[in-house]
N, C-alpha and C positions, 0 to 999 in steps of 0.2 A: 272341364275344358282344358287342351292340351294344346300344344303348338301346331300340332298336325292338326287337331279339328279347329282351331280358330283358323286356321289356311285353309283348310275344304271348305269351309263356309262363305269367309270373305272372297274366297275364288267363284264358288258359288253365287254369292250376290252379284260379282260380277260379271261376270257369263249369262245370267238370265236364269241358270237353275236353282236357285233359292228365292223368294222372295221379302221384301223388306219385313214382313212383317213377321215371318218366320225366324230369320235372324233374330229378330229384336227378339221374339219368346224363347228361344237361344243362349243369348247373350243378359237374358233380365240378370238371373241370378251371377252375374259375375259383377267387384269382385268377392263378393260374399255372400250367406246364405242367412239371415237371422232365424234362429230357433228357440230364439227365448232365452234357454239357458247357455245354449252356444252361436258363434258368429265362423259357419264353417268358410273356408277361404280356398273357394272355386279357382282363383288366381294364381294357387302357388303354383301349379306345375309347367304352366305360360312364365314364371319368374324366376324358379329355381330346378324346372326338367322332371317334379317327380310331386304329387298330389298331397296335401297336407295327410298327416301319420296320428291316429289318436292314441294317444296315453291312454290305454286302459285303466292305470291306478288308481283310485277314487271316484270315478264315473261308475254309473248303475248300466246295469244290461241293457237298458231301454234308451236311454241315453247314448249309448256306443254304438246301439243297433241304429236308431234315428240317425246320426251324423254319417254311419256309416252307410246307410242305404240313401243319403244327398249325395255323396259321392259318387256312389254304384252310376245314379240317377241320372250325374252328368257323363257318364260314361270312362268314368277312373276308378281307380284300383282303390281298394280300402285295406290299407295296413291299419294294426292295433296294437300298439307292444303292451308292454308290461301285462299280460293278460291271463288271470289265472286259471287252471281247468273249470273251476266248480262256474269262474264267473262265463266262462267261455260256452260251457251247455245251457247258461240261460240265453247268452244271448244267439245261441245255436237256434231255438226255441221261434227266435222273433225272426232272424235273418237265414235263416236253411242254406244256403248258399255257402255259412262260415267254414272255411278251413281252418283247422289249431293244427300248431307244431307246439305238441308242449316242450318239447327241446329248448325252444329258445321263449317261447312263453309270449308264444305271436300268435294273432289270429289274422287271416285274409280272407278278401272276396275278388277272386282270379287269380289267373295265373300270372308267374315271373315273366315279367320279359325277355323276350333273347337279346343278347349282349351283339353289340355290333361286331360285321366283323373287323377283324382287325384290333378289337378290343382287348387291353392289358388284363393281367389276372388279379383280385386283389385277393390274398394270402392272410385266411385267418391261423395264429397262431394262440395256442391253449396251454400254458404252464401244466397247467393238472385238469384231472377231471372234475375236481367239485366245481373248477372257473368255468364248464363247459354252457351254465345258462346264459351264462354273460357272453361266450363266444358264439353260441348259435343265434343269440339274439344279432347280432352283427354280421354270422355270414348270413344268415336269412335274409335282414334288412337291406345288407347291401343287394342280393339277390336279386328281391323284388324292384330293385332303384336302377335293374339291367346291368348288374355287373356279370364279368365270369370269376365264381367263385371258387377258390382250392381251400382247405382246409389242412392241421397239422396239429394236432392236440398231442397230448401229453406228452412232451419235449420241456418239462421245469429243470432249471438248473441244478437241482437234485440228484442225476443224471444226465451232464450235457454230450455225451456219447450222444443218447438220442436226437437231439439239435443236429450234431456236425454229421449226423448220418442222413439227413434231410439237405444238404448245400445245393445240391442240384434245383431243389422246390424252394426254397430261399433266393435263391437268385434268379428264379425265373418272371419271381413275380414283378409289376410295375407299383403295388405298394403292398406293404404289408401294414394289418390291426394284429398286436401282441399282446395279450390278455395275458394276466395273473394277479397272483391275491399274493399275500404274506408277504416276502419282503419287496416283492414286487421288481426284482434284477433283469427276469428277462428280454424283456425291450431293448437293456441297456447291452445285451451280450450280441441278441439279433441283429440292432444298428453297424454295434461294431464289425458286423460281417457282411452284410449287404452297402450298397451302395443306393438304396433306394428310399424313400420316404415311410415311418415307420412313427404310426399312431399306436399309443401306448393306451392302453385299460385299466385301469386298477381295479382290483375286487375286493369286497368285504369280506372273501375268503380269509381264516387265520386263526391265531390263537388270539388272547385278549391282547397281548403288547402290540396288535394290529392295528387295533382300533376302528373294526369294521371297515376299512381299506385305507384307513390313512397313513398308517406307514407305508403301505404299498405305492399309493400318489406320492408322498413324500421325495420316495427313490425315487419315482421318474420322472419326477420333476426336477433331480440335481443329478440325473443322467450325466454322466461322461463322456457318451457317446455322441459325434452329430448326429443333426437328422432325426433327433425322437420328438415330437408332440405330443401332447397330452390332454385325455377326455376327462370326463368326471368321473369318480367312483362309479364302478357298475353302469355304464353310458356305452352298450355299446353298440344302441342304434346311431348314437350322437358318433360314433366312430366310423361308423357304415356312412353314413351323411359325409364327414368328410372326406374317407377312402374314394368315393364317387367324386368329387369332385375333382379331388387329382387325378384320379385315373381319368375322366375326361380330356382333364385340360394335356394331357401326358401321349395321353393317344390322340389329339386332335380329334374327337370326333363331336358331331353337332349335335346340341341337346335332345333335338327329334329323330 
């Protein structure tokens, strides 16, 4: 249930073309669904504009497939992150429907939404290739959450020639997500060059003085630059969730 079909409806009961008692089998499962092992939450995307998102990591196939075919059921999208190939053909198996990007290590059922028009860009950026599960998991996510997505990989400070040769896609964007591992700077260089809001990724990309991405957090957390925010290691659905949100609120447009 989404803001658009809880308004067809309620329009609908009012008008005469639905009746009470349709609504109400409608509306049972809102705002949650019990399945024993989980309590799926029919409510979020009436709350927050986009359907709850299941964690593949530590659920079984049958389990991702169940919560995910509740969702289908009320007629929303079913995102899956963290989902791995081998777990992603079993749950192929039960839901046929599933699409995997093993890029970004997502599975779905539907397609992206198209972004409104008038809608800003949000701009993923990739230090290196190895950050690129972390960053496809983000422009994906945001994808599917109705953004318009650009992408910019491997632009690390390593060679920031290739950054200042991208200024034009830098600055076009309304936010940018800046993904990298190891010492984790570029956030702090892309801030300082845009004037736009600039969510930081940190990856468990690195040698061992990384510490599985915490040196990387570290850095962008005592950024120099205004304007940088910061996700959790390897978060970069949680990056995509907030890029959305700015960009809404940025571009003024309404959650339906």
């Amino acid at each position: 249930m989404d803001r658009v079909r809880l308004h067809q409806l309620l329009t609908g009961v009012r008008d005469g073309t639905v009746g009470v008692e349709e609504a109400l089998a409608a509306l049972r499962t809102l705002p949650f669904e019990d399945l024993g092992f989980a309590r799926v939450d029919h409510h979020r995307a009436i709350r927050k504009g986009f359907p709850e998102v299941i964690f593949g990591q530590g659920k079984t196939a049958p389990q991702i497939a169940q919560i995910a075919q509740c969702l289908v059921a009320q007629g929303q999208q079913a995102l899956i992150t963290r989902l791995d190939e081998a777990k992603a053909q079993e749950v192929r198996v039960l839901l046929p429907a599933l699409r995997y990007y093993p890029e970004g290590r997502l599975g779905a059922v539907g397609e992206p939404p198209l972004p409104p028009q008038g809608q800003g860009i949000v701009l993923v950026v990739a230090a290196g290739t190895a950050d690129l599960p972390v960053a496809e998991e983000a422009a994906l996510s945001a994808q599917f959450m109705g953004n318009r997505v650009e992408r910019l990989y491997d632009v690390g400070v390593a060679g920031l020639h290739r950054l200042l040769g991208s200024a034009e896609t830098l600055h076009a964007a309304t936010v940018l997500v800046v993904v990298a591992g190891m010492e984790g700077a570029l956030p702090s260089v892309v801030a300082g060059l845009v004037d736009k809001p600039v969510i930081a990724v940190p990856t468990s990309v690195g040698y061992g003085a990384s510490f599985n991405g915490l040196a990387a957090l570290l850095a962008m957390l005592n950024s120099c630059a205004a304007g940088v925010v910061v996700v959790n290691i390897d978060n970069g659905f949680g990056a995509a969730a907030a890029a959305t949100l700015i960009n809404r609120l940025t571009c003024h447009q309404p959650r339906d």
